[in-house]
C-alpha positions, 0 to 999 in steps of 0.5 A, a space after each residue: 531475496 529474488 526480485 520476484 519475492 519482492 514483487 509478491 510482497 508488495 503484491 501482499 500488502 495491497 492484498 490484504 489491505 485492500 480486501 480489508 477495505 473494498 470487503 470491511 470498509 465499516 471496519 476501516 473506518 472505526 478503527 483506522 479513522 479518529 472519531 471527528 472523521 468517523 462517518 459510517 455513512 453508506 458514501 464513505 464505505 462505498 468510497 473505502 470500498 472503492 479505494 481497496 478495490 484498487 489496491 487489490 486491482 493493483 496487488 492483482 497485478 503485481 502478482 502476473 507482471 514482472 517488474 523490471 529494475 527500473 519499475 522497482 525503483 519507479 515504485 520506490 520513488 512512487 512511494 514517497 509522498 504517501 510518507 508525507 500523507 501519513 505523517 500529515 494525516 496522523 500528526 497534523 491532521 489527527 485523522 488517522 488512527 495509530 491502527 490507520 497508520 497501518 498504511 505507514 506500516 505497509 508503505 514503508 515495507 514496501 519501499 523496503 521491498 522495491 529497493 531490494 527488489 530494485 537490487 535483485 532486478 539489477 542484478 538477474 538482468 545484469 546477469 541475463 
């Protein structure tokens, strides 16, 4: 694993979760969402639209800059309260969906990828 197909997957979950957000929200918020917290409001599509919006922002630019070791593992440390967010909103809070936990799934692939991209990125600038 190169530090740059890490970088590319984590751009990859931003991707294609955010586009299913800022293009679907109506689609998010039926299945993501359990139904106490289901409003199919015009507000709440436009706040999910919104939320992918920055999510393809952000895996748009993880896919031009180039990460650095220490901006993997920044990422990864980064990445760590959103666990506690989808624990808390799905075991707590009952708000999310076992598909809302999607985001739990993307999360944890993510962190997989920054620590590997962290080890790669160690190692090309080591060698560099």
């Amino acid at each position: 694993m190169t530090a740059r197909l890490a970088q590319f997957g984590i751009a990859a979950v931003f991707l294609v979760l955010g586009a299913w957000a800022l293009f679907f929200p109506a689609s998010v918020i039926e299945l993501a969402l359990t139904e106490p917290y289901r409003e199919n409001t015009f507000m709440t599509r436009f706040i999910i639209a919104c939320f992918g919006s920055q999510a393809v922002l952000f895996g748009a630019m993880a896919l031009f800059v180039r990460f650095t070791a220490r901006a993997f593992l920044a990422f990864a440390v980064l990445l760590l309260p959103f666990f506690w967010f989808n624990w808390y909103f799905h075991y707590e809070m009952l708000v999310l969906t076992s598909i809302g936990m999607l985001d739990f799934a993307g999360n944890v692939t993510m962190f997989a990828l920054a620590i590997l991209g962290w080890r790669a990125a160690k190692r090309e600038e080591a060698a560099a």
